[in-house]
Every structure is written in structure tokens, then in C-alpha cells.
C-alpha positions as CSV (number, residue, x, y, z in Angstrom):
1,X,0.0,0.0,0.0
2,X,2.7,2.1,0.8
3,X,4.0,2.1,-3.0
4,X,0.5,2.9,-4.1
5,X,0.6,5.8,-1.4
6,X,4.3,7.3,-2.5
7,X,3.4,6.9,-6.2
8,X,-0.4,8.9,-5.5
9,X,1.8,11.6,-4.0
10,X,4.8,11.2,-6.6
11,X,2.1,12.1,-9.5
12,X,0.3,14.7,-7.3
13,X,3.5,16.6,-7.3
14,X,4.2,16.4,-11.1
15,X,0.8,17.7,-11.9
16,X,1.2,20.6,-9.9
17,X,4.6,21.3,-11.1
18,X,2.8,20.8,-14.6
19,X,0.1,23.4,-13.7
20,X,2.7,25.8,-12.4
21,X,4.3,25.9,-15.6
22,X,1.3,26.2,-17.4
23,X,0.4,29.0,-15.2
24,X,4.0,30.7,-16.6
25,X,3.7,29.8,-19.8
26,X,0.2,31.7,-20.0
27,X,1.7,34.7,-18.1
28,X,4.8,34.4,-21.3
29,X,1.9,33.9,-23.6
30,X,0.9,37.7,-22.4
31,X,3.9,39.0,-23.2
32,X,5.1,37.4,-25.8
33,X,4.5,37.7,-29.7
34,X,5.4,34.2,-31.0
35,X,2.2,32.6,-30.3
36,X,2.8,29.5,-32.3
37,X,5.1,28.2,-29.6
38,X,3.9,29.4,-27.2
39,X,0.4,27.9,-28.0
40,X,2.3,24.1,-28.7
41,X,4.2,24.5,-25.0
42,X,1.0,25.3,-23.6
43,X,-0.9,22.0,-25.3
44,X,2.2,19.7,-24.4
45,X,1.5,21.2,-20.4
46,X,-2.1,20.7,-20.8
47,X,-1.4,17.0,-22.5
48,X,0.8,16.3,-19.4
49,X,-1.8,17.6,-16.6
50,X,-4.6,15.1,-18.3
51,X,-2.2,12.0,-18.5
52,X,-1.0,12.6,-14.9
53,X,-4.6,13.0,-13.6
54,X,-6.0,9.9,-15.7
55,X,-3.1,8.4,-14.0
56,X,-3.9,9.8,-10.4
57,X,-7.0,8.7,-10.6
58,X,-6.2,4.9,-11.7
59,X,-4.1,4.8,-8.6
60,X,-6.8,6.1,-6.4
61,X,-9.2,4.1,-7.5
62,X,-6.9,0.9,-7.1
63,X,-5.8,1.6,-3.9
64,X,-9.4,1.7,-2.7
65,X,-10.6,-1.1,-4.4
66,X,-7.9,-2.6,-2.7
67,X,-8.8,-1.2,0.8
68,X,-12.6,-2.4,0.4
């Protein structure tokens, strides 16, 4: 359970660093003029967030089917 546990909070982790840099990369996206990359970062952030939370929630569902 405890591997279940440290992975949950290992993925947890990577999707908030994810969102953080999506947060910055929208703030760049402000500022910036070349949209083009800007706009593929900010899909390959959002791409990230949605695997990690599929991923997340896998887990979490796991580890309580195993705890029932």
C-alpha cells in the first residue's frame, strides 16, 4: 500500500509542477509575440496535466478497491 501511497503523492507533485508551468507559460503567452510556440508548449503542459490526472486517478481508485 505504501507504494500505491508514494506513487499517488509522486504524480500529485508532477501535476502541480505541470500546472505551475502552465500558469507561466500563459503569463509568457501575455507578453510574448510568437504565439505559435507558445500555444504548442502550452498543449504539451495541458497534455501532461490530463495523462498525470488519468493516471492519479487509476491509482486512487486501485488503492481503494484494494482497501474495500
Amino acid at each position: 500500500m505504501s507504494d500505491v501511497t508514494d506513487a499517488i503523492n509522486e504524480i500529485e507533485e508532477r501535476i502541480s509542477i505541470a500546472r505551475d508551468g502552465l500558469r507561466q507559460l500563459r503569463e509568457l503567452a501575455a507578453a510574448e509575440q510568437d504565439e505559435t510556440l507558445i500555444a504548442q508548449r502550452v498543449a504539451e503542459h495541458e497534455d501532461e496535466i490530463a495523462r498525470l490526472t488519468l493516471l492519479l486517478a487509476e491509482l486512487e481508485s486501485g488503492a481503494t478497491a484494494f482497501l474495500a
